[in-house]
N, C-alpha and C positions, 0 to 999 in steps of 0.2 A: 201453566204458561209462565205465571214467575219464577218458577224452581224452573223450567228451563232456561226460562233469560239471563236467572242468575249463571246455572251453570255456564253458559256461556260466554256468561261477561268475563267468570271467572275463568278460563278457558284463554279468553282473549288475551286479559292482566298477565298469565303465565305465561302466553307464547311470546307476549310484549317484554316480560321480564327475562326471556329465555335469549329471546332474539339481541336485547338490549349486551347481556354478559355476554355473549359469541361478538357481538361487534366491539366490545371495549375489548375482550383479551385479543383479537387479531389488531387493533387497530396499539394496541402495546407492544406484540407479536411483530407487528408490521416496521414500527418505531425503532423497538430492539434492533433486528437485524438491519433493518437500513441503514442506524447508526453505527450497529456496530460493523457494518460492509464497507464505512466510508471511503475508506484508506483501499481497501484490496480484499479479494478473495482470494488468490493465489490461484492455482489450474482448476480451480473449480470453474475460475471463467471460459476456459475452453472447454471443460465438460459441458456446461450447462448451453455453449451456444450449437453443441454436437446433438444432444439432448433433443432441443427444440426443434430437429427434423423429424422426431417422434410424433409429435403433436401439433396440434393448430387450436387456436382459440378464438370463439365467434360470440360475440356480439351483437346487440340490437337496438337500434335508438343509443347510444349511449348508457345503458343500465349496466351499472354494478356487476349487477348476475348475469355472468358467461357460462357459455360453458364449452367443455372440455370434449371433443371429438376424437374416439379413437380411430386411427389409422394403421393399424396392423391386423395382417391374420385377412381371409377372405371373407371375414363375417358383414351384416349389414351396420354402416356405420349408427353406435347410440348417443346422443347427447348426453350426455354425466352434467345437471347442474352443477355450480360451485357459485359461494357466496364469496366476494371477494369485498373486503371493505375501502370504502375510496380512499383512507388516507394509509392503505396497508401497500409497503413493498411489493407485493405481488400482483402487481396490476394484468389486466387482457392485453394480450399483444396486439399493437396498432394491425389493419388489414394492410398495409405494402410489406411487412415484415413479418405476419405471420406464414407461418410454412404449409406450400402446400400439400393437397392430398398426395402419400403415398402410390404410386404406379402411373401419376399422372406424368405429361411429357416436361411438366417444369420443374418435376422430382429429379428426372433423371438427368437434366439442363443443370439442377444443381449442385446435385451427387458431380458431377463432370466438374465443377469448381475446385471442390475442397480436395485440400493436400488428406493419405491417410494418415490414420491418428497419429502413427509414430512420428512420421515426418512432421506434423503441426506442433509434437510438443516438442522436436529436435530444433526446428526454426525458432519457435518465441524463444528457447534455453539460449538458443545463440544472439539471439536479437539483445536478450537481460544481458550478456556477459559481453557484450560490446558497448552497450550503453552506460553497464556499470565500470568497465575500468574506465570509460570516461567521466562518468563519477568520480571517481578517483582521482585525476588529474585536475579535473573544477575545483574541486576541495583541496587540494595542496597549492595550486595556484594563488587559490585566494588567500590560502593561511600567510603565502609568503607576500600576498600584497597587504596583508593590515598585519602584519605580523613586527618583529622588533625592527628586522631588515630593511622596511622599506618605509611603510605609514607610521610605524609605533601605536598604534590601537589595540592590537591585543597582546598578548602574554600568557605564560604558562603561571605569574605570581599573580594574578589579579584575577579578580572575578570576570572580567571581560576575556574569554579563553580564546584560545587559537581556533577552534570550530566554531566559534559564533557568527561572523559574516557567510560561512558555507550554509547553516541551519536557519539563518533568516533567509538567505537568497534561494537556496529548495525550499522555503515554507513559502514565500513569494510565488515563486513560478509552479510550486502547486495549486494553490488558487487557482492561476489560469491553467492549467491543462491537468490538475488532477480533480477540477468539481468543476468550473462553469465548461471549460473547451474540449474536456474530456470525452464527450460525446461526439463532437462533430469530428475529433481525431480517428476515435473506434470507428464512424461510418467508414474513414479511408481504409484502415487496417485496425484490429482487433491489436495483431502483435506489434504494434506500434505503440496505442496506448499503454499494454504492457508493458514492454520496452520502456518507455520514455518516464510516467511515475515510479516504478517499481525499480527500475533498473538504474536510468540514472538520476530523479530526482530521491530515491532512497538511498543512492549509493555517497550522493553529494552532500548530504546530509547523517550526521555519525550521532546516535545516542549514549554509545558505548565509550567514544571520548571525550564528552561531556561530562558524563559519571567520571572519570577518572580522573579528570584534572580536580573536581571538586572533591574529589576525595581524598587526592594528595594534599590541597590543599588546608582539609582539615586536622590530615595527620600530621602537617607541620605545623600546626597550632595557629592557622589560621581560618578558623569559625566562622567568621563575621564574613569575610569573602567568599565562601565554601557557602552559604547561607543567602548572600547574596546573589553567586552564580545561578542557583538552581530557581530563584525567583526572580530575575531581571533576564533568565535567559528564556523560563518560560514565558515570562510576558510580551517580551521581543517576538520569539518563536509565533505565540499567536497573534500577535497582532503584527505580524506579516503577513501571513495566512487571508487574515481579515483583510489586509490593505489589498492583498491579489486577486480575493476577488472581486472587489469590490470595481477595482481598476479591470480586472477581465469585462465584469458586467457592462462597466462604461464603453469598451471597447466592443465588446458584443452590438452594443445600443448604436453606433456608429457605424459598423457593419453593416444594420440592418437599415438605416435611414440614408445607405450607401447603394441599398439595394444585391448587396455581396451576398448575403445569408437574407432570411426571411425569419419573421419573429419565432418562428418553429425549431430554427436551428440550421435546416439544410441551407444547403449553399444554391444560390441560383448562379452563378457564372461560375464553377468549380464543381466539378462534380468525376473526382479522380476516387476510387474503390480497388484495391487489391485484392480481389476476387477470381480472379480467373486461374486455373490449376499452372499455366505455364509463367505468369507474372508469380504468384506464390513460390514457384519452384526459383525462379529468378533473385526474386529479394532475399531467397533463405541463402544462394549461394553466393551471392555480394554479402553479405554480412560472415557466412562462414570465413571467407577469404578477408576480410578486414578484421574479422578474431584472432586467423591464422600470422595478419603482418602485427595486429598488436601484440601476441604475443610473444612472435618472434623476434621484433624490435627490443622489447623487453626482458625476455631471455639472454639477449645480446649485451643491452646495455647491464642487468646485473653480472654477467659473467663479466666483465671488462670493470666493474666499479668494486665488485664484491670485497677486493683485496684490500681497498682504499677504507671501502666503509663512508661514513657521513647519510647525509638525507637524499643523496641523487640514487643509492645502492636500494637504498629502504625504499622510496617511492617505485622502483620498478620489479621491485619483487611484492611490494603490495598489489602491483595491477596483476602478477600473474594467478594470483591468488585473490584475490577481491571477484571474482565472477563466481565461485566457490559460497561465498555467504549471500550472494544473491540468489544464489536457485536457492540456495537453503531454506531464507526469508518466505521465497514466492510460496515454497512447500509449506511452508509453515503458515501462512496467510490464511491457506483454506480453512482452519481454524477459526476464522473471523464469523462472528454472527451464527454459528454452532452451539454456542455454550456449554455446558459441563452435564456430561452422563446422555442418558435416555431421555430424562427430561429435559433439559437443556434450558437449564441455570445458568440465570447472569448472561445470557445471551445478549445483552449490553455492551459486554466488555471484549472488546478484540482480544481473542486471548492469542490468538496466531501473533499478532506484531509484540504484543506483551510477554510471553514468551522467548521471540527473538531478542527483544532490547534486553530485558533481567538474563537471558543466558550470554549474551554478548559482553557485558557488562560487568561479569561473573568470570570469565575464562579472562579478561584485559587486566583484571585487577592479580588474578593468576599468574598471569603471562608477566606484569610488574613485578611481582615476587623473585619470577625466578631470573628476571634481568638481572634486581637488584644480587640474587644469589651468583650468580655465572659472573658476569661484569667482565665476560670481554667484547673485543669487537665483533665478532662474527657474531653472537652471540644476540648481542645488539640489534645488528643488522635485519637476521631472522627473526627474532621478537615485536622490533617495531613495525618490520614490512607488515607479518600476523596481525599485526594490532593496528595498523591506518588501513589495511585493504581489507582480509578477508573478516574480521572485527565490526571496521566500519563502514561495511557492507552489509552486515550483518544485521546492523540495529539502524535503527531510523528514526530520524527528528521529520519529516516532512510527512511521511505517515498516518504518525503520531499526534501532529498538527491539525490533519485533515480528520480523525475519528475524536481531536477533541472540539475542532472546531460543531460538528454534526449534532455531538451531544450536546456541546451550549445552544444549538439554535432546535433542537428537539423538546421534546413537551416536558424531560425531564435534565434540565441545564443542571443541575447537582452533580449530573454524573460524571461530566467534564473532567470538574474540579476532583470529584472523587478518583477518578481513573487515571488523572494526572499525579495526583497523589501518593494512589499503589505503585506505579511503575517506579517514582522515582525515589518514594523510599523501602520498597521491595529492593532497586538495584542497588542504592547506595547502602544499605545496610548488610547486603549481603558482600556487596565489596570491600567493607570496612573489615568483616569478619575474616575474610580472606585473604584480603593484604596485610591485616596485621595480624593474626595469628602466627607467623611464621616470628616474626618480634616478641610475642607475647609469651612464647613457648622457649625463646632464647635462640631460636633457629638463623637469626638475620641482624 
């Protein structure tokens, strides 16, 4: 009887010990990828919400452990346990949202909504390239309102750079609608939310000429403001972020004591959903048609300016080309919260958006070279349009704000600062290598 009890106990110890290590590495597992999904997944959000007509997930009392019901094939449906850990990203699907049983009459009510697949990734493509050249136009507005022309605040000689009111004002308005309003945006449209962080608060927001002005201005032997730009702009940078949403939350709290939304999020007097297959078809073609006049506006205007040259030539051939780095990005996004190989290392580190910025950041400093090599006007003109639209669409401060903001407030705030760190001296270093190699070698 004691050599059973012991084994037992011992039995117990082990399965306590066993169960303890599966719930810490999901709930690190869970932490990683949340953090690092802050910012974006790129089409992996429209796979995964295609995906989710696969399955349905059931629950009981509120417990942890769901499970997973298959719904394919004529077989009898089996419950598959799965342990999910409560503070891990993969939580059970609430019951209004989970999807129902296949063959039922609300499957084929919902099948009857969705655009197919191609048309779904053809509409959000269009939705990012309308929002992002308007990206574009927010970010040059503003460079010329605090720029020398107008306020005198920033400058291309000072650590205070011409992109910094655009990279605090997208870190700002992504607080509210890329982390606290984000959600009640997606209930109306999915490519909305889309759209609206990825497209134009990425697009209004430039990482890649942030790198470059601080790196001109260390090549012109000034250190000390090249040193300072890359630490007062990230501090700026986050602590807009933090002020958005802090000021979203308040705004939320008002909302709800307004009786507008309820402490859940939904909205009680508003309740608009782009759901329906002939509204989806609707919206995809109001925005085609509004891609079609930006573009040809801006077609228009660079033919007519092209000759002259100046920044009105440059900003309209950035827009036509700036929707180009934004599907890029998005592509690139799905990378987030994957990490590295089979195993999937460092799955912490957005490698999707850290990638965009260091290769954004990498071809601007390129693109400077070969200005400086060419140095005429047309020359000019092509180079800088490349380098404000399709560039600085390409990389992103608003982002980057949001997956560093996640890691500071995650159980491992180190990595923040860490992953703030690689990005901006992985870009600046390799921009250094590039822009002056061509000097170094006698080229320039």
């Amino acid at each position: 009887m004691e050599r059973t009890g012991s084994l037992g106990s011992s039995i117990r110890r082990r399965s306590f010990s066993i169960t303890s290590h599966l719930s810490q590495q999901l709930d690190n597992d869970g932490d990683n990828e949340s953090v690092s999904e802050a910012g974006d997944i790129g089409d992996r959000a429209l796979s995964s919400r295609r995906n989710s007509s696969s399955f349905r997930v059931s629950f009981d009392n509120g417990l942890e452990n769901g499970a997973v019901v298959s719904t394919t094939g004529d077989q009898k449906l089996q419950p598959l346990p799965v342990f999910v850990h409560p503070d891990s990203s993969v939580r059970p699907l609430p019951p209004e949202i989970a999807s129902p049983i296949e063959g039922s009459e609300d499957t084929k009510q919902e099948a009857d909504k969705d655009l197919p697949k191609f048309l779904d990734y053809f509409s959000c493509l269009v939705q990012l390239a309308v929002f992002g050249i308007l990206g574009v136009l927010t970010r040059y507005l503003l460079q010329k309102l605090f720029g020398p022309g107008v306020a005198d605040v920033t400058s291309d000689n000072t650590f205070l750079y011409l992109d910094l009111p655009s990279n605090m004002f997208g870190s700002f308005l992504m607080g509210w609608f890329g982390v606290v309003f984000k959600g009640d945006i997606t209930r109306v449209s999915e490519h909305l939310a889309i759209a609206l962080t990825t497209g134009y608060l990425g697009s209004l927001t430039t990482f890649s000429g942030w790198n470059q002005k601080m790196l001109e201005l260390s090549v012109n032997g000034h250190w000390l403001y090249a040193v300072l730009g890359c630490l007062v702009g990230l501090f700026l940078v986050a602590f807009s972020i933090i002020f958005g949403v802090d000021t979203a939350k308040g705004f939320r709290w008002l909302l709800s004591k307004l009786e507008i939304i309820s402490e859940s999020g939904s909205s009680n007097k508003i309740n608009w959903k782009v759901d329906r297959y002939k509204c989806q078809v609707g919206v995809m073609v109001v925005f085609l048609l509004l891609l079609g006049l930006l573009w040809s506006i801006s077609g228009a205007l660079v033919k007519a300016e092209f000759k002259h040259g100046g920044s009105a030539a440059e900003l309209w051939f950035a827009c036509m080309v700036g929707p180009l780095g934004v599907w890029i990005r998005w592509f690139l996004a799905r990378l987030n919260g994957r990490g590295l190989g089979r195993a999937g290392l460092f799955k912490w580190i957005p490698f999707g958006t850290l990638i965009a910025n260091v290769s954004a950041a990498c071809v601007m400093a390129a693109l400077s070279t070969v200005k400086k090599e060419v140095n005429t006007r047309d020359c000019d003109t092509v180079v800088t349009g490349i380098q404000f639209g399709l560039l600085g669409c390409l990389s992103t401060v608003s982002t980057f704000a949001a997956e560093f903001n996640a890691m500071r407030e995650s159980m491992h705030p180190w990595r923040a600062y860490a992953y703030a760190f690689i990005t901006i001296c992985v870009s600046f270093c390799l921009g250094i290598l590039i822009y002056c190699t061509p000097v170094w070698t006698g080229g320039v």
